[in-house]
C-alpha positions, 0 to 999 in steps of 0.5 A: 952480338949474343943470341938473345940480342939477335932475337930481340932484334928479329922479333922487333924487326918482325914487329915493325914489318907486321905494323908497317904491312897493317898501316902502311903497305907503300913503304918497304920497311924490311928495305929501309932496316936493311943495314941499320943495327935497332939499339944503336942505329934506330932508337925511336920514330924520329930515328925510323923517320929521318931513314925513311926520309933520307930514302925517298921512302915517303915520296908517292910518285903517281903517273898517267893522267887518268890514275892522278884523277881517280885518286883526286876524285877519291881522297881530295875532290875539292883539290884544296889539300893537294894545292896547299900542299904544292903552294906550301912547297912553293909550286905556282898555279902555271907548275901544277897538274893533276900528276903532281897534285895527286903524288903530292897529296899521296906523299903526305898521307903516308907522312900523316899515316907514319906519325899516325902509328909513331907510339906504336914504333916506339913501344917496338924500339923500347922493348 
């Protein structure tokens, strides 16, 4: 690999870390590039997804009872969201709590909040 190649790499990868750190702070983009060629490996968003996914890198895993509520009261009072997400994954009413609402509904936001900034991914990966 040239020089020129190698900096067009470390400037898209830089890239994608300022993007990720600006939007997306709960995932370690720096961690899931890690082992992955830009050009051959990851050629667009859908490609960043599938590695992000096959990682864990969207699974939001809130613990202890009191930090699931502050963050239901915050971003789902009604707890609507957090309940059609679990029955959509096929969770019953006797199988949920508040941990598993809270990690649930965390988990999605960053999904929307990735395809919230796929075109800019994109832009990066086509330069």
């Amino acid at each position: 690999m040239n020089t020129q190649t190698e900096t067009k790499q470390e400037k898209q990868i830089d890239d994608l870390i300022k993007l990720f750190d600006d939007y997306l702070p709960e995932i370690d983009i720096n961690y899931f590039l890690n082992g992955y060629e830009i050009g051959e490996d990851i050629n667009n968003s859908d490609d960043l997804y599938e590695i992000i996914q096959d990682g864990g890198g969207f699974e939001v895993d809130i613990i202890y009872y009191s930090i699931a509520i502050k963050y239901l009261s915050e971003n789902d009072a009604s707890l609507s969201e957090s309940v059609e997400i679990a029955s959509d994954l096929g969770y019953s009413t006797e199988n949920i709590n508040s941990e598993l609402l809270a990690s649930l509904h965390a988990s999605q936001k960053v999904r929307e909040d990735f395809y919230s900034i796929t075109n800019e991914i994109d832009e990066i990966l086509s330069r």
